[in-house]
FIKOLSE-868367 format. One line per field, with one value per residue (C-alpha): residue number from 0; residue in one letter; x, z, y. Coordinates in pm, whole numbers. Example, Ala and Ser with C-alpha at 12.3 -4.5 7.8 and 13.67 -1.06 7.14 Angstrom:
nr: 0;1
rest: A;S
x: 1230;1367
z: 780;714
y: -450;-106
//
This chain:
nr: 0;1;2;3;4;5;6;7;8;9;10;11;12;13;14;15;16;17;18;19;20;21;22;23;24;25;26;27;28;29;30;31;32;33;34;35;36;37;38;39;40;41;42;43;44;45;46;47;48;49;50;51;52;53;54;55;56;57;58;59;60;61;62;63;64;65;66;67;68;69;70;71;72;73;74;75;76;77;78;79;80;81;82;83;84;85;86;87;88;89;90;91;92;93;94;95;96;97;98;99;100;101;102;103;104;105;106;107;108;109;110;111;112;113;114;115;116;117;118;119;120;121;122;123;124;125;126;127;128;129;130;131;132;133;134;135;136;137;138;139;140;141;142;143;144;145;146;147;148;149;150;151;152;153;154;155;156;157;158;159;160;161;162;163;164;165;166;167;168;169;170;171;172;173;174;175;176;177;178;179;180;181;182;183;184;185;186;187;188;189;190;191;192;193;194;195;196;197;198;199;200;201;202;203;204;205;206;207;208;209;210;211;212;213;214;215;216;217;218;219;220;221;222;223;224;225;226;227;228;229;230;231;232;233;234;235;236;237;238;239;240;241;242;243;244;245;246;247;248;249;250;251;252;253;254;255;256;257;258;259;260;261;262;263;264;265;266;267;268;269;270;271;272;273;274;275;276;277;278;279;280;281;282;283;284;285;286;287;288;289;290;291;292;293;294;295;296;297;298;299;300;301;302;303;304;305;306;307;308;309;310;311;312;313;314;315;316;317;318;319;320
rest: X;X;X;X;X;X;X;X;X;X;X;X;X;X;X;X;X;X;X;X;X;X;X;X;X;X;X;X;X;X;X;X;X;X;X;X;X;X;X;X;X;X;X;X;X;X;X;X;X;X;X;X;X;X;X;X;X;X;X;X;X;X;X;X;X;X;X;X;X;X;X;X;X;X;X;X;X;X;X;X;X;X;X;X;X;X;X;X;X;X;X;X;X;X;X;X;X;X;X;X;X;X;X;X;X;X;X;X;X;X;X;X;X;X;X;X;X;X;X;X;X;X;X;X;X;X;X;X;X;X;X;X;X;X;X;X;X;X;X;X;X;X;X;X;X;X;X;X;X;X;X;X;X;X;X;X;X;X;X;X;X;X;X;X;X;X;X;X;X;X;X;X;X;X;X;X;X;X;X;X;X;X;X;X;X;X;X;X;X;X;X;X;X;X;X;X;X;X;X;X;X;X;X;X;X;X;X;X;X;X;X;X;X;X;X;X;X;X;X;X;X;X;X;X;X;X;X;X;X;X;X;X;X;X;X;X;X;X;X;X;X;X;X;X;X;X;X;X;X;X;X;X;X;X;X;X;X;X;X;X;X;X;X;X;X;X;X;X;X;X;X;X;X;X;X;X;X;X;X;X;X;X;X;X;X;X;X;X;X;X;X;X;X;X;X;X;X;X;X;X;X;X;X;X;X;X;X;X;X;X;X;X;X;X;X;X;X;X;X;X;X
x: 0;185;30;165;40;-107;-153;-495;-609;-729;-625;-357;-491;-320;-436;-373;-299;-217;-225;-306;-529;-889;-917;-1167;-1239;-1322;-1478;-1488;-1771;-1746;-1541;-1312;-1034;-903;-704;-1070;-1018;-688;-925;-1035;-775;-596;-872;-930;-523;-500;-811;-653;-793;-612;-730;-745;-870;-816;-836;-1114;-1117;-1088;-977;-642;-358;-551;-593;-816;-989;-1134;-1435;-1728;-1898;-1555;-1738;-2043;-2142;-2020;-1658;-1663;-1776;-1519;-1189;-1274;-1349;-986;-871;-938;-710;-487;-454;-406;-722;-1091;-1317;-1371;-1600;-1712;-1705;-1888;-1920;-2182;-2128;-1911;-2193;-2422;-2110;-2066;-2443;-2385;-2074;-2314;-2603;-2309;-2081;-2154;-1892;-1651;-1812;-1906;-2044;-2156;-2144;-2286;-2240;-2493;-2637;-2899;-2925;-3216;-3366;-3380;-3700;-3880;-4040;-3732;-3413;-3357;-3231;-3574;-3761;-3524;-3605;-4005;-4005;-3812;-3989;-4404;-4274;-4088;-3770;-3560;-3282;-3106;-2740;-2726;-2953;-2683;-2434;-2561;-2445;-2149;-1957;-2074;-1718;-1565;-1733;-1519;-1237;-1181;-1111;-1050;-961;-1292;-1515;-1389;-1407;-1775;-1874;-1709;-1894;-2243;-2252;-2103;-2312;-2153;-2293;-2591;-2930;-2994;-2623;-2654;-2714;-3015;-2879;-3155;-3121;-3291;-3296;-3023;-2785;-2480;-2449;-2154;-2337;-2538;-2279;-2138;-1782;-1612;-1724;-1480;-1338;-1528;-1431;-1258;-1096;-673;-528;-265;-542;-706;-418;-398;-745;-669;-319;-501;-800;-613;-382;-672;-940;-1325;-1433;-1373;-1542;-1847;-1873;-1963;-2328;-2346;-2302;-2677;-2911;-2668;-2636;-3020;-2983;-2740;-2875;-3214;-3114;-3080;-3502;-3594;-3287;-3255;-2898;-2824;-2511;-2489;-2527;-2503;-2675;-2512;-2629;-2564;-2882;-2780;-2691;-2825;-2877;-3134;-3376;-3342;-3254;-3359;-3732;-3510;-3397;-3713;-3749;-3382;-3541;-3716;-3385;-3177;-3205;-2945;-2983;-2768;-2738;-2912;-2803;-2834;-2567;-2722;-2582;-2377;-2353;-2240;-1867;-1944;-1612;-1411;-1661;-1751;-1434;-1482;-1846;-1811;-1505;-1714;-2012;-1733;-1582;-1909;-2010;-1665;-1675;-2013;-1915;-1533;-1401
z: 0;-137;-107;-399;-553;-934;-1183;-1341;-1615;-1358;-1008;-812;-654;-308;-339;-139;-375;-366;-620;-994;-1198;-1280;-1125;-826;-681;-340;-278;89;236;507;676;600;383;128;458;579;270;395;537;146;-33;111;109;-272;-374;-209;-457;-728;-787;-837;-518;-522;-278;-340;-98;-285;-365;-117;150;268;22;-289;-399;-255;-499;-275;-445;-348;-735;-801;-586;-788;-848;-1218;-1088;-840;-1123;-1392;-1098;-1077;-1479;-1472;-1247;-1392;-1716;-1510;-1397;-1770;-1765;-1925;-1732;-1347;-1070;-832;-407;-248;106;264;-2;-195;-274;-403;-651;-731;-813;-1038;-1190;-1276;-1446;-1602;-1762;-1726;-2010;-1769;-1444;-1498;-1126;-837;-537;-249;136;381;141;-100;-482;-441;-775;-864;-712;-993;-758;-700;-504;-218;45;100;16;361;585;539;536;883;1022;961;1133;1444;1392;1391;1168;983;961;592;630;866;610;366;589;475;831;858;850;1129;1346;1254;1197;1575;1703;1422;1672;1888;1530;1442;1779;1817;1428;1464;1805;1706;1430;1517;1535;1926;2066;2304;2146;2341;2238;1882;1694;1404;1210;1376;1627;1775;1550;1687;1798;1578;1531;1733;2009;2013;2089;2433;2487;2628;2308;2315;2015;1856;1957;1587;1551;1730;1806;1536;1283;1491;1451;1079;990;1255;1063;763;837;1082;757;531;721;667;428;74;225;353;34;-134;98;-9;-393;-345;-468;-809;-849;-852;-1113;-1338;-1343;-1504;-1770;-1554;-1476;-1436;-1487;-1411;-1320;-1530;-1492;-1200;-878;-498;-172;194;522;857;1045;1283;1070;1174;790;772;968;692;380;499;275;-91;77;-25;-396;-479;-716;-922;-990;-987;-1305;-1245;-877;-746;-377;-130;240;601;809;1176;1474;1233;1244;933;960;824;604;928;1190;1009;737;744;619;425;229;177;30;-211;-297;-378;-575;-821;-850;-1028;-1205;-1256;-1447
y: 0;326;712;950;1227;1247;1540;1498;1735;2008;1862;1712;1436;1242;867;544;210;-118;-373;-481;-593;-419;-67;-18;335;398;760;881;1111;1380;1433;1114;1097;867;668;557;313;133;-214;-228;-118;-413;-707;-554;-598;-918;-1042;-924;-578;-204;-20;346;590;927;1238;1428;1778;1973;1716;1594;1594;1672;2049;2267;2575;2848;2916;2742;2716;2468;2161;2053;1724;1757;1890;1568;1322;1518;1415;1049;1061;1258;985;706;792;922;588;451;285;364;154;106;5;263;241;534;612;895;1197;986;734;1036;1129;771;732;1022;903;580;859;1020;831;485;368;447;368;-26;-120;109;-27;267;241;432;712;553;726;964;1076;1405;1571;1802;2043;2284;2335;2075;2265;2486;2167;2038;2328;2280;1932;1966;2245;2103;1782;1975;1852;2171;2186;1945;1956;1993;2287;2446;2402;2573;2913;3091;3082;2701;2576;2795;2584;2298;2469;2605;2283;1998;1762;1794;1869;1515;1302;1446;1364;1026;949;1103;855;547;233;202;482;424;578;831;1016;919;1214;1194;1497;1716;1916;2268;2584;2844;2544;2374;1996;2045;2179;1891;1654;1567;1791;1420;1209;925;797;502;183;142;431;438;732;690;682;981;1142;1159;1312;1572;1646;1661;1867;2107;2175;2172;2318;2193;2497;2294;2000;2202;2326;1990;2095;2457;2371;2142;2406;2405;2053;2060;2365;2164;1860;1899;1672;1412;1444;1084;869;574;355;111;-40;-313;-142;-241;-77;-171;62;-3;-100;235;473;785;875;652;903;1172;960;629;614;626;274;130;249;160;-103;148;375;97;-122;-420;-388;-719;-659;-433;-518;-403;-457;-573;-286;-113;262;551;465;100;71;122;-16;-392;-380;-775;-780;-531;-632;-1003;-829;-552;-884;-1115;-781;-803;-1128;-1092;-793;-711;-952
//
C-alpha cells in the first residue's frame, strides 16, 4: 500500500494504492479521507484488484480551490473521470461512502462507459425531485414535522465551517462518536437538532473515540483537516441548490449499470434519507445486492471492514471480471 500524488487534467490528486489488476475506486464522504479506505484497499489488492482511494477535492492531500462554485457534483464526477485515465485505464468500478456514494451514483447517471459497477455504502441514490431546489424543500419538510434543523440545512451558511475549523480535533471526535453504530441511542445524533444550535453543540464535549478508531489513525485526519481546514469540504453541501440547477437533464434517470446498496442497520442517515432505501429497485435497473448490516452505524467501512469487504468482494466477482 503506497500514497503519492497524481496530476490529473485540472487537479492534483493524493491517493492510497495497492495492487493490480482491474481498477476499483473507493470515494470517501465527510469528513473522512481517502485513509478511511486502507481495510479495502488491502482485502481488494489481495483479490486481485487495483485499489485506489483518493483524498477528494478539497480534503487531505488533494488540492483545494477556494471558491465554493468549483465543488459541484459535475466537478466531483469530472476528478474520478480525470482519475481514472490518469490511472491509464478507461473503465472502473465505483465504491462510495456517505457523499461519496451520491457522486458515485452520479458518476453511474453520467458516464456509465466508464463507471461499470456502483457499489454505495450508507447514502442511497435519491432521484432528482422536480419540484425545486432541495435545500428549501429540507427546511419545510423539517420544520411542519418539528424537527428543527437538519445539519445539511446548517451548512448551507457561509460561516458554517468555522465551526469545525476552531477545534479539528474535537469537530472530528464528536462527528465520529455522534454517528457510530456504538454509541448508546440516546447520544446518537439523528442529524436534527434545535434551531439556533450547531451539530456540534449537540454533541457531548467528552465524546470518546469510537471503539474502531486508534489514536494513530485519529491522529492523521486531525493532521489533515487542521492543515486543510473543513471549508472545501463544507462546500460539497453549499453547492446542493446548483447541483439541482445543473442537473435537469438528468429528470428521471434511471442507473443502469450493476449497482449495490449496503447501510448499517444504525446509521443515523437513515432518519433523513432512509425512505429512498425502499425504492432503490425502481432507480436501480441491475440492482444485485441491497443489504443491512445488523448494529452497524455511518462509519461502516471502518466499523464492520470484514463484512463489508465479503459483500465488495461477492459484488466483483459478479461484475469485474
Amino acid at each position: 500500500m503506497q500514497t503519492r500524488h497524481i496530476q490529473t487534467d485540472r487537479l492534483k490528486q493524493q491517493i492510497l494504492e495497492a495492487g493490480s489488476g482491474p481498477l476499483v475506486l473507493l470515494v470517501h464522504g465527510f469528513p473522512e479521507l481517502g485513509i478511511s479506505w486502507r481495510a479495502q484497499v488491502e482485502a481488494l489488492a489481495a483479490a486481485g484488484f487495483h485499489a485506489v482511494a483518493p483524498d477528494m477535492r478539497g480534503y487531505g492531500g488533494t488540492d483545494k480551490p477556494t471558491d465554493t462554485a468549483a465543488y459541484g457534483v459535475l466537478d466531483l464526477v469530472g476528478d474520478l473521470v480525470d482519475l481514472v485515465r490518469a490511472l491509464g485505464e478507461t473503465t472502473c468500478t465505483l465504491v462510495g461512502h456517505d457523499f461519496g456514494a451520491s457522486v458515485a451514483w452520479h458518476c453511474a447517471l453520467l458516464r456509465p462507459d466508464v463507471f461499470r459497477a456502483v457499489f454505495c455504502l450508507s447514502v442511497p441514490f435519491q432521484p432528482r425531485r422536480p419540484k425545486g431546489p432541495p435545500t428549501a424543500a429540507m427546511a419545510a419538510i423539517t420544520k411542519r414535522a418539528g424537527l428543527g434543523q437538519l445539519y445539511i440545512s446548517q451548512f448551507q451558511e457561509p460561516a458554517a465551517h468555522l465551526d469545525f475549523d476552531a477545534d479539528p480535533a474535537a469537530a472530528l471526535r464528536k462527528a465520529f462518536f455522534a454517528y457510530d453504530g456504538a454509541t448508546p441511542d440516546g447520544l446518537q445524533s439523528t442529524g436534527f437538532f434545535p434551531e439556533g444550535r450547531s451539530l456540534l453543540s449537540t454533541i457531548p464535549d467528552d465524546a470518546p473515540l469510537p471503539p474502531w478508531m486508534s489514536a494513530p489513525h485519529f491522529a492523521e485526519y486531525v493532521a489533515a483537516f487542521t492543515a486543510g481546514g473543513f471549508k472545501g469540504p463544507i462546500d460539497w453541501y453549499r453547492s446542493l441548490d446548483a447541483n439541482w440547477a445543473a442537473t435537469a437533464f438528468l429528470q428521471d434517470a434511471r442507473i443502469r449499470v450493476p449497482a449495490a446498496f449496503v447501510v448499517g442497520e444504525r446509521d443515523p442517515v437513515r432518519h433523513y434519507a432512509g425512505t429512498a432505501e425502499a425504492g432503490l429497485k425502481d432507480w436501480l435497473i441491475d440492482l444485485r445486492m441491497q443489504h443491512v448490516i445488523p448494529g452497524a452505524g455511518h462509519w461502516i467501512q471502518q466499523e464492520r471492514p470484514e463484512e463489508v469487504n465479503a459483500l465488495l468482494l461477492r459484488f466483483l466477482q459478479q461484475v469485474a471480471r
